[in-house]
N, C-alpha and C positions, 0 to 999 in steps of 0.2 A: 554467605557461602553460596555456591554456583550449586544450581540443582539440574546442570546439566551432567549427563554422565562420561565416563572418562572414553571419551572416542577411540575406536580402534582400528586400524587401518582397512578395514571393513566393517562398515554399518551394520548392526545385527537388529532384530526385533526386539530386542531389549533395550538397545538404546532408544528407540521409538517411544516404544512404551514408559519409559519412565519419565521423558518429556511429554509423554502423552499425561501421566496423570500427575508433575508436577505443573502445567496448565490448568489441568483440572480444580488444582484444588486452589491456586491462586485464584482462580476466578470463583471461590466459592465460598472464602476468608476473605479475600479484597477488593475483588470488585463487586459481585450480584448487592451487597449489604448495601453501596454509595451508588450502584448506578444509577438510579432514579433521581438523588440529587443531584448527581454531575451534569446527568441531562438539563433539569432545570436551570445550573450555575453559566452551561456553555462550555463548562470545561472540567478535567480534574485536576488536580492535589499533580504538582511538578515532583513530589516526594516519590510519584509514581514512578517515575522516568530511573531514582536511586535504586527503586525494587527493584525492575527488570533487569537495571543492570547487574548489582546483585545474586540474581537467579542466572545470568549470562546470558539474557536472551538479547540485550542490547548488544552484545559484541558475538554474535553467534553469523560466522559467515565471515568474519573480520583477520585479518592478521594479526598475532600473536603479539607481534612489538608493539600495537595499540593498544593493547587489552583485552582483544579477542579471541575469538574461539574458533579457528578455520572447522568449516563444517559444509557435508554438502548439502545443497539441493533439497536432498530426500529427508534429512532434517530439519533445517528452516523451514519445509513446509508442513510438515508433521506439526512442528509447532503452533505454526498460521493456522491450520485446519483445527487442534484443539483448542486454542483460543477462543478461534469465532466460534467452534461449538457450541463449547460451555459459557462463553460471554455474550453471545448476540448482540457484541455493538461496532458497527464499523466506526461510528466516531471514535471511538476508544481506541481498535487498534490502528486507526490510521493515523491518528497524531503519538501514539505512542513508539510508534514505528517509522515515523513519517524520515528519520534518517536513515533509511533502507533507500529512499529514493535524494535524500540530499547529499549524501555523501561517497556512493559510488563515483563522481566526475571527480573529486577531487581523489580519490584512492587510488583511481586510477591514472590520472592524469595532471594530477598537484605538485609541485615539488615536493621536493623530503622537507623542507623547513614550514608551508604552507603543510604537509599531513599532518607533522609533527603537533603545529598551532591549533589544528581544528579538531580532527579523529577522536586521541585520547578522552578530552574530557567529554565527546559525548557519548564513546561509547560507557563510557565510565558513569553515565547518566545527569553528572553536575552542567552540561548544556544540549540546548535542543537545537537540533536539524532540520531544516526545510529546504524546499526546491520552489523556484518561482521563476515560470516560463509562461502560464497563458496570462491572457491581458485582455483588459478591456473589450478592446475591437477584435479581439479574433484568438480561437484557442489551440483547435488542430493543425490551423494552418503554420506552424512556427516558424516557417520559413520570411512570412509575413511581420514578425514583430517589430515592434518600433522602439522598444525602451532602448534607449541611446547611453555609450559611455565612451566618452573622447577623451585622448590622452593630454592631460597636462603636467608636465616634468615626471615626476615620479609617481602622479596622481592617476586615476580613472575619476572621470567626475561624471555620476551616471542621474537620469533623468528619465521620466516614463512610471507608468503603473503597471501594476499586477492586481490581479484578480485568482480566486478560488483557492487561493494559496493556505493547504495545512501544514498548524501548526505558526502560522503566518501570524499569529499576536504577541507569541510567547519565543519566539526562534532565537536564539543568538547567532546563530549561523545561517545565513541564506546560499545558494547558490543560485546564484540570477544569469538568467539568457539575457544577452546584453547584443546589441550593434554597432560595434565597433567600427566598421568600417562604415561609412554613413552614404561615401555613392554607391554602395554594393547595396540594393535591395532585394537580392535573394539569399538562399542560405549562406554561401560563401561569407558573408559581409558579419555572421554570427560571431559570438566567442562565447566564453562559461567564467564569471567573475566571484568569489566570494565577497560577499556585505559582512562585515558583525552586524549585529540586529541593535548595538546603542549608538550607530554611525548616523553622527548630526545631518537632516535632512531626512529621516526616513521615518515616514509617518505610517499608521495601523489603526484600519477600520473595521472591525467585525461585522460578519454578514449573517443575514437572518435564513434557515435551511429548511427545507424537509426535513433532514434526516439529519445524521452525524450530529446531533446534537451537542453534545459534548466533545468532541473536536473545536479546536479555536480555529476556526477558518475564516480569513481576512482578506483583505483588499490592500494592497502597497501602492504606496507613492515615493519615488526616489524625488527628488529636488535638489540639487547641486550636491549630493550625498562625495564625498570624496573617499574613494578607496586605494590602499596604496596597491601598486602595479604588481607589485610581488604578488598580490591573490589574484592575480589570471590563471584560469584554470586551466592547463595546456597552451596550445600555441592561439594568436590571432586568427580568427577564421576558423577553429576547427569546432566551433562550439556547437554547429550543428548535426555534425556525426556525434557527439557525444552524446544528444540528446537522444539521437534515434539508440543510439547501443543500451542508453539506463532505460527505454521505453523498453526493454526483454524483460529486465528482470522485473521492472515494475508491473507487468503484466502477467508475468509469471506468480508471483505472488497473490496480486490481484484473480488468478484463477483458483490459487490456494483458499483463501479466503473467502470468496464465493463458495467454492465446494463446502467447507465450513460451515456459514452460515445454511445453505439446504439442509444439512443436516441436522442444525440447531430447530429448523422448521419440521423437520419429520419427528423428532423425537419429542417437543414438545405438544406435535398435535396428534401423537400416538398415547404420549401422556395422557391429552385428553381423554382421546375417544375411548380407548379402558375403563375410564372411570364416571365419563358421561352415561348416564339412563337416558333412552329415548323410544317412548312405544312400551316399555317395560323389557327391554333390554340393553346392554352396553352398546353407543354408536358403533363398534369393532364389529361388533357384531352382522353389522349390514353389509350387503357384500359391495353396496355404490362404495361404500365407507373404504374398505379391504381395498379396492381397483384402486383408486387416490392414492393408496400407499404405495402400491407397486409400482404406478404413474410415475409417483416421484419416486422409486426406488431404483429403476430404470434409468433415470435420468444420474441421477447422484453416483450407481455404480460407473456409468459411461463415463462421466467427469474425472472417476477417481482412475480409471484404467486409463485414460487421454493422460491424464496430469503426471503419471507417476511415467508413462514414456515419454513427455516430453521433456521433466525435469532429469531424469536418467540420462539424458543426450548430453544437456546442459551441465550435468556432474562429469561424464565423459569428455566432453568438449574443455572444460577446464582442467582434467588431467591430460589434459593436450594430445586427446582424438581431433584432430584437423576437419575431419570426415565427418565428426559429430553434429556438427553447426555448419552454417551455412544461410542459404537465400530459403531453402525448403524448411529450415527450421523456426528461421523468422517467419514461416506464413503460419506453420503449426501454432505457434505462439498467439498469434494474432484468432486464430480460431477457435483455439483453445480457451482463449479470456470471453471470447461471442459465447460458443455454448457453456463453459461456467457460470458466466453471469447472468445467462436464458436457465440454465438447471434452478441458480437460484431462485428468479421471478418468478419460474413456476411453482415451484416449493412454498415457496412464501404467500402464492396465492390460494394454492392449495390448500397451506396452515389456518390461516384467518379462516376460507372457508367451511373447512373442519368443526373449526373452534367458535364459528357463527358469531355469535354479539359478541361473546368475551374475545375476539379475536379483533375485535374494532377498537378494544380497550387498550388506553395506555398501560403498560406494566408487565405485557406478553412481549414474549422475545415476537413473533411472528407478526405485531403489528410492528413493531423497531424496524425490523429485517424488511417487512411490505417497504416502509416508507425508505428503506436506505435502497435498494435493489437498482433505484433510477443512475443514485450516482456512479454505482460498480460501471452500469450497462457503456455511461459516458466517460468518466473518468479514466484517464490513461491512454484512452485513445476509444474513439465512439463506435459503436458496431458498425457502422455504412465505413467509414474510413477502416477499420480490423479487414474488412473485405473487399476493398480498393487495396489497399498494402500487402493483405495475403495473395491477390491476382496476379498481382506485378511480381511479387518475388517467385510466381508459381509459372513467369512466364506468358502470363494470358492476357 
């Protein structure tokens, strides 16, 4: 049964909240009891993927004819943010989630027979979604990629690797940046292709991390992999505007998330310090101690008042405010993920330092969250590049 609540043509704080603490208690019957093994396994339990769908968070955002749950913005991220609260693992919610970023291009730009094939059954949880665009040689620059796929009769026969790719061991569904035109070496020459993930020729190497432990994040190799043409995702050539429109929401979320985690770091290292003795009284007690809170409290409320206008525009803009979105909303986005994911890294250095030696120890959400903070800052698009991109749309 869906422990989402019954949406009303206006979002109230009740629906907030009750996603807020059916989050809560998922992560606190199913995941906090495994997550220490998951991390050691590299992955979790695919039965996971059944539960969320289950709870509807896997179809929350989605079209109804899929099995979805159309929702805005201000939900989806309520969600994101009590997850990572109470869960502190981005491994976790990235490869659980990781169809939030594989299956926009095709939602949006698929045929009805291609949505039909892919959508349902993952929103439904019985298959997993990935996106696979950096590579080897070069991440940010997409416009640079070289994984090749040429058409033969009704085939695409695609060749090339991917790299850092979640959920990338276990996917049945990929969505790969492909090069289709092969004299075009800039983005024009792109396109957007669906792989099934048991498509003869396509090999998976797991890669060793910092952080996202438990996330299966792998390395692809296509090799004369042949896919039928009907999964082009949109038209020839347009595969590079698509990536830039899924790099919104995926950044968008991604500043979800981050906000999330800061606060799984204040609350744990507020935990602490109540109950730490230091001197013959509680660390709270000290007022260095007290400034470190508000440091990070400062930070986290900024985040949360950035986040909640820029996802407000983006729930606007898809009730088809024109005026909502834009070049100016792309830069917001774009800085919006920079300072999330700087809220976080301070937060989390804050935490460990709080929480002193037991803060170095495996098993604290704030050593997780220290060691995942790198990937947030890179992934999705890198803080120097969020601010090369927010210039240009800002005119400068």
């Amino acid at each position: 049964m869906s422990a989402l609540p019954e949406l009303a043509q206006e979002l109230g704080p009740e629906d907030v909240a009750a996603v807020e603490d059916a989050a809560r208690r998922f992560i606190q019957t199913e995941v906090a009891p495994h997550l220490a093994d998951w991390e050691e396994a590299g992955e979790f339990p695919r039965s996971l993927y059944q539960r969320a769908a289950d709870l509807g968070w896997l179809g929350l955002g989605y079209p109804e004819r899929f099995g979805g749950t159309p929702a805005p913005w201000a939900l989806r991220n309520a969600l994101t943010i009590a997850l990572a609260r109470n869960g502190g693992s981005g491994g976790l919610m990235a490869s659980l989630f990781s169809l939030n970023i594989g299956l926009p291009p095709v939602l949006r730009h698929g045929s009805a027979a291609l949505q039909q094939q892919v959508v349902p059954d993952v929103l439904a949880g019985r298959k997993i979604a990935a996106l696979a665009i950096t590579e080897p040689g070069g991440g940010t620059d997409v416009s640079a990629l070289k994984t090749t796929a040429r058409l033969e009769g009704n085939e695409y026969v695609v060749d090339g690797e991917k790299t850092f790719i979640t959920s990338g061991m276990r996917a049945d569904w990929i969505t790969v940046a492909v090069r289709t035109d092969l004299k075009n070496k800039g983005p024009m020459g792109i396109s957007m292709l669906m792989v099934p993930g048991d498509a003869p020729g396509l090999s998976r190497s797991p890669l060793q991390k910092m952080g996202w432990h438990c996330s299966d994040t792998a390395q692809l190799r296509f090799d004369g992999v042949r896919v039928p043409a009907s999964n082009l995702v949109g038209e020839e050539g347009a595969g590079f505007k698509i990536i830039l429109t899924n790099f919104n929401g995926e950044r968008l979320s991604m500043a979800a998330m981050a906000l999330g985690f800061a606060e799984c770091c204040y609350d744990e290292a507020l935990s602490w310090a109540q109950q730490r003795k230091t001197f013959g009284t509680a660390l709270i007690d000290h007022q260095v101690i007290r400034h470190k809170f508000m440091d990070m409290k400062m930070r986290i409320e900024s985040t949360r008042a950035w986040l909640h206008a820029v996802a407000a525009r983006a729930d606007a803009g898809d009730r088809g405010d024109k005026s909502a979105k834009g070049a100016e909303w792309v830069a917001q986005v774009c800085l919006l993920k920079n300072h999330a994911t700087q809220t976080m890294q301070f937060c989390a250095d804050q935490g460990v330092q709080i929480l002193g030696g037991m803060g170095y120890m495996r098993g604290t959400a704030c050593e997780r969250i220290y060691r995942e903070v790198k990937v947030m800052m890179i992934g999705g698009g890198a803080e120097e590049i969020m601010k090369e991109l927010a210039s240009r749309q800002l005119g400068l």
